[in-house]
FIKOLZA-1660 file (N, C-alpha, C; in steps of 0.1 Angstrom, whole numbers, plus 5000, padded with zeros to 4 digits):
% residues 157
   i   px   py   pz ch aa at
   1 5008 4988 5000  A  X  N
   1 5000 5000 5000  A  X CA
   1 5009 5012 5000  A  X  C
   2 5007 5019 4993  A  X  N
   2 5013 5032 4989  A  X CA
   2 5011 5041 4999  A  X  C
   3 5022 5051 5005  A  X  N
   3 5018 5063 5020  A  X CA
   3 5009 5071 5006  A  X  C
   4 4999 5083 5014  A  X  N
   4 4991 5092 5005  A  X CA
   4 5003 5104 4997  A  X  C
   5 5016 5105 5004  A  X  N
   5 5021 5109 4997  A  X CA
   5 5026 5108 4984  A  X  C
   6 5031 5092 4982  A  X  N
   6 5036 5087 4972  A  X CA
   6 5024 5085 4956  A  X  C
   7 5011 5094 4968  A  X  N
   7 4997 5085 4958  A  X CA
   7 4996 5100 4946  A  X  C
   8 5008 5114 4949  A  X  N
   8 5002 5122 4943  A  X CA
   8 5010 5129 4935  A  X  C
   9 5011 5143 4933  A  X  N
   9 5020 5143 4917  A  X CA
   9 5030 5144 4922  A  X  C
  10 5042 5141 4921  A  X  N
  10 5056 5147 4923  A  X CA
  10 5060 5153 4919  A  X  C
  11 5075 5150 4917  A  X  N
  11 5088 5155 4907  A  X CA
  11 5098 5144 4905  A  X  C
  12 5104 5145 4899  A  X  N
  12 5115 5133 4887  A  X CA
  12 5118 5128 4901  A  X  C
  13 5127 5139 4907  A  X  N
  13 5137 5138 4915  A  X CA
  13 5133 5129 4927  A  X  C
  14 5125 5132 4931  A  X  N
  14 5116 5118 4938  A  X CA
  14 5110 5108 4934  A  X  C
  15 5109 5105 4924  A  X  N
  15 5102 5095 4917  A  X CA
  15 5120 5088 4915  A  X  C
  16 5128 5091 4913  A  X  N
  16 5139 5087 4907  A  X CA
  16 5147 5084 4918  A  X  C
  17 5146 5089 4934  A  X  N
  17 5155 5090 4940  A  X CA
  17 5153 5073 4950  A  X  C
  18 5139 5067 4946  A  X  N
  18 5133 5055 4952  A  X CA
  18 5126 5050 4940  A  X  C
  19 5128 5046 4931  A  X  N
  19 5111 5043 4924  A  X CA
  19 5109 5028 4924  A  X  C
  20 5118 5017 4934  A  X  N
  20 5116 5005 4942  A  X CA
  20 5102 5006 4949  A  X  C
  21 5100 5018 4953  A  X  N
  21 5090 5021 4961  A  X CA
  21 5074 5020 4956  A  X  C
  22 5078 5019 4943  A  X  N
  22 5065 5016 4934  A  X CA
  22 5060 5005 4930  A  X  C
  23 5047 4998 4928  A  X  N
  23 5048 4983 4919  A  X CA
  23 5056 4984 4905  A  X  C
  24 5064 4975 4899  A  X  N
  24 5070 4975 4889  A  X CA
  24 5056 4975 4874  A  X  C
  25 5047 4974 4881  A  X  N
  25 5039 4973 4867  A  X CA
  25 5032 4985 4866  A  X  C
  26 5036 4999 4870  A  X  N
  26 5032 5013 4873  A  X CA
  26 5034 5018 4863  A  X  C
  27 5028 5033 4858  A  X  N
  27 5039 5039 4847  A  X CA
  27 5043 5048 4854  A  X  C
  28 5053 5055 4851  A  X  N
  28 5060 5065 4857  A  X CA
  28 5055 5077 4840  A  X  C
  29 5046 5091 4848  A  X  N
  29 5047 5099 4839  A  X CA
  29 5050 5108 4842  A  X  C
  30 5056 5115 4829  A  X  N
  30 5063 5129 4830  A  X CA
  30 5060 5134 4818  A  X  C
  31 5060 5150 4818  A  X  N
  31 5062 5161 4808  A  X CA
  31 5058 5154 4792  A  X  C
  32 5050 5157 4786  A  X  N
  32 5056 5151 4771  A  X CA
  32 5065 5152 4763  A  X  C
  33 5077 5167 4768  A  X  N
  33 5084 5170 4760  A  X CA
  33 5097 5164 4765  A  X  C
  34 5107 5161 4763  A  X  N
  34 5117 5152 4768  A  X CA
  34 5130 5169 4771  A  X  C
  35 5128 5177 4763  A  X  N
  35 5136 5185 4767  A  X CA
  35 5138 5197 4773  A  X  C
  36 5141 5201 4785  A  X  N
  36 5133 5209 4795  A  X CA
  36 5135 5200 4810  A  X  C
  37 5139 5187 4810  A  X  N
  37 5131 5177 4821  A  X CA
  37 5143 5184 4829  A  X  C
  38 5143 5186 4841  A  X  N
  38 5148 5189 4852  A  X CA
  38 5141 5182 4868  A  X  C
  39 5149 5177 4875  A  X  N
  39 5147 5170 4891  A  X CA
  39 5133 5176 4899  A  X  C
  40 5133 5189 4891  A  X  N
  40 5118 5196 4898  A  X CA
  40 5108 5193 4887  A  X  C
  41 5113 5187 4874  A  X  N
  41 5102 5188 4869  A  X CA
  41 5085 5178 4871  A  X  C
  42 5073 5179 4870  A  X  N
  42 5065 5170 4875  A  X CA
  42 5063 5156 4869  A  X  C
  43 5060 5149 4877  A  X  N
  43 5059 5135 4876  A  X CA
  43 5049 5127 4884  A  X  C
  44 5045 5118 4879  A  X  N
  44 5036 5113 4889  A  X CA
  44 5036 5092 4884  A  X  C
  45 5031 5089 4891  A  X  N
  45 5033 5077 4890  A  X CA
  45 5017 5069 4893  A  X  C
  46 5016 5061 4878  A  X  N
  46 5002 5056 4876  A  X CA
  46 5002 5044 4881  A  X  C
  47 4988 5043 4891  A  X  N
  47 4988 5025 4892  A  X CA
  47 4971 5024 4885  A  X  C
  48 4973 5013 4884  A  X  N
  48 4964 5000 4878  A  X CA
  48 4959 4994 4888  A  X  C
  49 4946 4994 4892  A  X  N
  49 4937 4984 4901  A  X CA
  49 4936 4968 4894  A  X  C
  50 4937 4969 4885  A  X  N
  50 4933 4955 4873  A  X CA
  50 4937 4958 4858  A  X  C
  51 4941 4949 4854  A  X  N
  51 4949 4945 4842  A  X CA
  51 4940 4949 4832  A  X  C
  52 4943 4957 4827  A  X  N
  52 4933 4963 4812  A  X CA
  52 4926 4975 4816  A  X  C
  53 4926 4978 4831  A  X  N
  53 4924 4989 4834  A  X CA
  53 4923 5004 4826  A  X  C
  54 4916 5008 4822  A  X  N
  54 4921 5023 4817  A  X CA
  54 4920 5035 4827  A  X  C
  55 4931 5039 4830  A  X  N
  55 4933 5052 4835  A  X CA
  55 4943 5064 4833  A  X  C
  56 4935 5072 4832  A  X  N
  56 4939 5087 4824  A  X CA
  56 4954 5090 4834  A  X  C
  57 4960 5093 4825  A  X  N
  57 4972 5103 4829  A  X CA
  57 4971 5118 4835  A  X  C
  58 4975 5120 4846  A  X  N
  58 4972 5134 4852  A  X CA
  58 4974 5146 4842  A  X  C
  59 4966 5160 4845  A  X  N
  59 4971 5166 4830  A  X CA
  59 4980 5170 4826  A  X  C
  60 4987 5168 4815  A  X  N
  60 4994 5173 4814  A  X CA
  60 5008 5169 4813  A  X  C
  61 5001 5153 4816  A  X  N
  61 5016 5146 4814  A  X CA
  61 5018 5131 4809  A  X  C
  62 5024 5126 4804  A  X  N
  62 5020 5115 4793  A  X CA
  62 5032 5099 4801  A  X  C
  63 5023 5087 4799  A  X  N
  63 5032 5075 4801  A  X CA
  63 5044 5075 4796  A  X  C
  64 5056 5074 4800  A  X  N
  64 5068 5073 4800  A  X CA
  64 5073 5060 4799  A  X  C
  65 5073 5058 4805  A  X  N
  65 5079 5038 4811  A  X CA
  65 5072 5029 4824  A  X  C
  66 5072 5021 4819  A  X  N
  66 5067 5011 4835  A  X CA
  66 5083 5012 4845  A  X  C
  67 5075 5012 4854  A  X  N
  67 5081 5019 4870  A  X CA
  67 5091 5003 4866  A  X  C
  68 5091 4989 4864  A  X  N
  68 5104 4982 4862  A  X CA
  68 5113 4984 4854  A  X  C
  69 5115 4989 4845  A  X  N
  69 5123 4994 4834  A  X CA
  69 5131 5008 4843  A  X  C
  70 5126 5019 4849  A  X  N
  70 5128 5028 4855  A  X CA
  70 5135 5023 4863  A  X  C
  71 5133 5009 4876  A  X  N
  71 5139 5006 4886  A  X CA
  71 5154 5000 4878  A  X  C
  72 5154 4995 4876  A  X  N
  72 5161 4987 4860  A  X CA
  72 5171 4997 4857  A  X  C
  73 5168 5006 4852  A  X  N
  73 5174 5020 4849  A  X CA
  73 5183 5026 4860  A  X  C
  74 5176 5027 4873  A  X  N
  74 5183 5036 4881  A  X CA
  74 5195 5023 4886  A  X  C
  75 5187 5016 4889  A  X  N
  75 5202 5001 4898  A  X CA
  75 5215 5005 4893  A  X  C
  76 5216 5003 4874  A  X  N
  76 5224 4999 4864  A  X CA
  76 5229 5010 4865  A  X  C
  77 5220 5025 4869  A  X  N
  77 5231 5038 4871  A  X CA
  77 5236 5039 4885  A  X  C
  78 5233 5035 4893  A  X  N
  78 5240 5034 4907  A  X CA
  78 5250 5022 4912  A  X  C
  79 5253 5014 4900  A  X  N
  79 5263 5008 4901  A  X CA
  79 5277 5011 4898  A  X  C
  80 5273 5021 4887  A  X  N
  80 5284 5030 4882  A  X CA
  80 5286 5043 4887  A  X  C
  81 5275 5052 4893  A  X  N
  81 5279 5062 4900  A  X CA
  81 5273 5060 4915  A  X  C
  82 5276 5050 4924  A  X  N
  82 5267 5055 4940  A  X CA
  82 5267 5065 4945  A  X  C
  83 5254 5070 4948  A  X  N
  83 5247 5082 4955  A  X CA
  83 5245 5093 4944  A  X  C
  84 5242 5085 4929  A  X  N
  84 5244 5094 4919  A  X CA
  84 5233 5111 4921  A  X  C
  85 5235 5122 4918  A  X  N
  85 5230 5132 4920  A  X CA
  85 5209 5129 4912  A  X  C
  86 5201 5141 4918  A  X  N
  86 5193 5135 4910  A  X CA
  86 5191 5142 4898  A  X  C
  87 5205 5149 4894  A  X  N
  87 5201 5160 4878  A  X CA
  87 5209 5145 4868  A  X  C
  88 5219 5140 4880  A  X  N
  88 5223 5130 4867  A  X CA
  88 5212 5118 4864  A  X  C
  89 5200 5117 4877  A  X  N
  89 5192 5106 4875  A  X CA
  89 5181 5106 4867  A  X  C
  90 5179 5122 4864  A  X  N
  90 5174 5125 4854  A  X CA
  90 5178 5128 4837  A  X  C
  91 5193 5131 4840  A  X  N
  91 5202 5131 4825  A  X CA
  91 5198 5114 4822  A  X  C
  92 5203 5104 4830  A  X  N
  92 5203 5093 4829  A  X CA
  92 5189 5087 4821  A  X  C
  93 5179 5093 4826  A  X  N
  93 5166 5090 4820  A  X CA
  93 5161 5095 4807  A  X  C
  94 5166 5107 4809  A  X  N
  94 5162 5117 4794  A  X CA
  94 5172 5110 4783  A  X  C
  95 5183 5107 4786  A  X  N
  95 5194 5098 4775  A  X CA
  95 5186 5087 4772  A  X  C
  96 5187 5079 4783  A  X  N
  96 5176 5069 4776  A  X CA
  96 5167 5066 4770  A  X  C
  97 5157 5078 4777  A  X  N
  97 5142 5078 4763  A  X CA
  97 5147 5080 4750  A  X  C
  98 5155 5093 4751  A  X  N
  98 5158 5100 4737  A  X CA
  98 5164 5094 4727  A  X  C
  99 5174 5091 4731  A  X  N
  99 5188 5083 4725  A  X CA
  99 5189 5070 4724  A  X  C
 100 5179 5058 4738  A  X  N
 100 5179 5045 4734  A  X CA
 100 5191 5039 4741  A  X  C
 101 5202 5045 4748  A  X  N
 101 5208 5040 4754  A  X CA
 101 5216 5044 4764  A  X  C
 102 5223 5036 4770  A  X  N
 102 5227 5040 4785  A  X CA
 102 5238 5042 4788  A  X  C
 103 5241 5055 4791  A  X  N
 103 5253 5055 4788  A  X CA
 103 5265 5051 4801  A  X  C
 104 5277 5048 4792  A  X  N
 104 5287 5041 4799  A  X CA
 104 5296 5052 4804  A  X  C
 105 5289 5053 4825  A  X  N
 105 5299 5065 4828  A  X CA
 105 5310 5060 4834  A  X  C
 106 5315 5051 4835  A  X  N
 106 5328 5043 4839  A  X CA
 106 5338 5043 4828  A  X  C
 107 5339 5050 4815  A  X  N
 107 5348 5047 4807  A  X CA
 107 5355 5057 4810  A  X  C
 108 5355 5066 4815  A  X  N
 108 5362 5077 4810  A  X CA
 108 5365 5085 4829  A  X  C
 109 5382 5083 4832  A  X  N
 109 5380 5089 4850  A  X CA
 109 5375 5098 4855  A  X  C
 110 5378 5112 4839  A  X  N
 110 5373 5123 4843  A  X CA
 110 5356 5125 4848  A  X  C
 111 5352 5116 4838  A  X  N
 111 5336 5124 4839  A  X CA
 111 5327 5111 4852  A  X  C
 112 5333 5102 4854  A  X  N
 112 5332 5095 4866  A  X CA
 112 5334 5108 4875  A  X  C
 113 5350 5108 4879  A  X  N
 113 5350 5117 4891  A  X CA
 113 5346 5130 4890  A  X  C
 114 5341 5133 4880  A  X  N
 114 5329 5149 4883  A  X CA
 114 5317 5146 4889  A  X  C
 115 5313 5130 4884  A  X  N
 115 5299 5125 4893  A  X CA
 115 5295 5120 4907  A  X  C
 116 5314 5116 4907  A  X  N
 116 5316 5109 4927  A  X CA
 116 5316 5125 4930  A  X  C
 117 5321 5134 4925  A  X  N
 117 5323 5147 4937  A  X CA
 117 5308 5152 4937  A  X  C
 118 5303 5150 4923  A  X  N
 118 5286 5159 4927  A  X CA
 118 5282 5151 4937  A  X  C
 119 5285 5135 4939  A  X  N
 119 5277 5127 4951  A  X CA
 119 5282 5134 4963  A  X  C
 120 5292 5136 4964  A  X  N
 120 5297 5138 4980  A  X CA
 120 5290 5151 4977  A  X  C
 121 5294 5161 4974  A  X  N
 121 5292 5171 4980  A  X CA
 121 5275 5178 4980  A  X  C
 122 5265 5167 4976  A  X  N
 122 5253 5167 4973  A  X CA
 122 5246 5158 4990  A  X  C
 123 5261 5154 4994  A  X  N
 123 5258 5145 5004  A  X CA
 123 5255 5130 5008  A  X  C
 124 5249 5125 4997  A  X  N
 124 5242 5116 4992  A  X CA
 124 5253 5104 4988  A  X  C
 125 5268 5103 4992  A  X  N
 125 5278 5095 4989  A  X CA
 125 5288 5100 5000  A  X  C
 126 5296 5092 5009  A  X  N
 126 5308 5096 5015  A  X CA
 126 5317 5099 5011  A  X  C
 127 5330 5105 5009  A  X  N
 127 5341 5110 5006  A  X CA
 127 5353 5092 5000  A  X  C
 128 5350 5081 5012  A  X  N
 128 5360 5074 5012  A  X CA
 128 5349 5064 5001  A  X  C
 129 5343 5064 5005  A  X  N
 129 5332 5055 4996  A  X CA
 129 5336 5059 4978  A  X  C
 130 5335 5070 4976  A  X  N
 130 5339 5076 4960  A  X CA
 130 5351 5073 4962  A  X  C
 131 5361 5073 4972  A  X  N
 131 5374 5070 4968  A  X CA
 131 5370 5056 4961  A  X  C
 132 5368 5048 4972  A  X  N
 132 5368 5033 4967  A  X CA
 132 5362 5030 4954  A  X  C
 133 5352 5035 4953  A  X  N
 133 5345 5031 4941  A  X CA
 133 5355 5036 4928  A  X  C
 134 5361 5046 4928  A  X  N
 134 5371 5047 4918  A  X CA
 134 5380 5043 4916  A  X  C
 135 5387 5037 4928  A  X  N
 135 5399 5028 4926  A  X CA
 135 5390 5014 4923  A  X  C
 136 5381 5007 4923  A  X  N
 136 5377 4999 4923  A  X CA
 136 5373 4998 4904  A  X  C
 137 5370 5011 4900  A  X  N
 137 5365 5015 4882  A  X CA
 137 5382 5012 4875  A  X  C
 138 5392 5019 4886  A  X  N
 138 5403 5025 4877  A  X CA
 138 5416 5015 4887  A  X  C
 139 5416 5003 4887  A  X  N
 139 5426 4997 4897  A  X CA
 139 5439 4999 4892  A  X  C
 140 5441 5000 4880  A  X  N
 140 5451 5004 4877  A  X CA
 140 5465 5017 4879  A  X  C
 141 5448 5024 4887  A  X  N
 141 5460 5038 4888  A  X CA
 141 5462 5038 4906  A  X  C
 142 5475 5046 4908  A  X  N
 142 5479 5045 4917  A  X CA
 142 5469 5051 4928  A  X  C
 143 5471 5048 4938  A  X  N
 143 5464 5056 4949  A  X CA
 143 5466 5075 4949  A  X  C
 144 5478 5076 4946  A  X  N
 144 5481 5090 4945  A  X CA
 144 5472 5098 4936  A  X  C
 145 5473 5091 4923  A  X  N
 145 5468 5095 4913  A  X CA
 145 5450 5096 4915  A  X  C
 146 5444 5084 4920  A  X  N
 146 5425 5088 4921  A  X CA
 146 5425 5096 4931  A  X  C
 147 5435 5100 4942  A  X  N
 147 5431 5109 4956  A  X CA
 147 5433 5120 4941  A  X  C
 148 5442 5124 4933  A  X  N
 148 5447 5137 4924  A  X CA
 148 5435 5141 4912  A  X  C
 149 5427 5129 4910  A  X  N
 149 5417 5133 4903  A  X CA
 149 5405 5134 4902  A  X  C
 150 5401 5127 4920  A  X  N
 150 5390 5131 4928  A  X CA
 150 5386 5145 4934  A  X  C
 151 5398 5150 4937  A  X  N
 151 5404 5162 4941  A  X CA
 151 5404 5174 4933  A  X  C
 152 5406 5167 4922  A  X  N
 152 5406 5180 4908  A  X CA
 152 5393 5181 4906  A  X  C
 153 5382 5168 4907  A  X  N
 153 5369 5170 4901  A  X CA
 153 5361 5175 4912  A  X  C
 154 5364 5177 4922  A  X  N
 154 5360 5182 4933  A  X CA
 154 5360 5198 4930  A  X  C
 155 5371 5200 4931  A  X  N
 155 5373 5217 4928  A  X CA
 155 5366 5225 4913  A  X  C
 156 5362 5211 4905  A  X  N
 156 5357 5218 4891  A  X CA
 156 5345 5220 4896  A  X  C
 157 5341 5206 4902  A  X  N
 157 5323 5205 4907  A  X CA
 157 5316 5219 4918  A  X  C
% end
């Protein structure tokens, strides 16, 4: 059973920052226009009493994805960035409708460690935790070197 909060319109950024929290056979709607979408923007999340059900989308905003595809979505990005921010949990989502795919933020150290610093300093990730997680992406580089480029993305972020 859903709290009455969860039963009403939101925003991405909540819908995105839990959406375990929903049945997987929900839709998650948002905005019709895909570009514009920002963590405030509204959102709400459709349930289904019974299978074939018809029910209207609140106004104004159109079915997006079933809430398992979304949960699916967010895991696969919080494996790659934990405590990820929620403008990236919405980049993350807008890429995927638009573009079809997901993108791979572990290839590259720089644009990882601009997203472990937006976690820490968003709060939402620890300091040693992002260490780890990047020596764990980049094992290869020395310890000196991810403290030098956590550090650097810290100060850009």
């Amino acid at each position: 059973m859903l709290l009455p909060e969860e039963r009403r319109l939101q925003n991405l950024a909540a819908v995105l920052w839990a959406p375990e929290r929903f049945p997987p056979t929900a839709w998650l709607c948002t905005p019709p226009q895909l570009l514009g979408w920002e963590p405030g923007s509204p959102a709400a999340v459709l349930l289904t009493a019974a299978p074939g059900q018809a029910v209207p989308c609140p106004p104004g905003l159109v079915r997006l994805l079933f809430m398992d595809e979304v949960q699916l979505l967010m895991e696969r990005l919080l494996r790659q960035v934990p405590g990820a921010t929620a403008e990236l949990r919405v980049q993350v989502l807008l890429r995927y409708k638009s573009h079809h795919e997901f993108p791979a933020l572990t290839s590259n150290p720089d644009e990882l460690a601009l997203h472990l610093a937006a976690a820490v300093r968003a709060g939402s990730l620890p300091a040693p935790e992002a260490l780890a997680h990047f020596q764990r992406c980049f094992s290869h580089f020395t310890l000196e070197a991810v403290r030098h480029i956590l550090a650097q993305a810290m100060l850009r972020s």
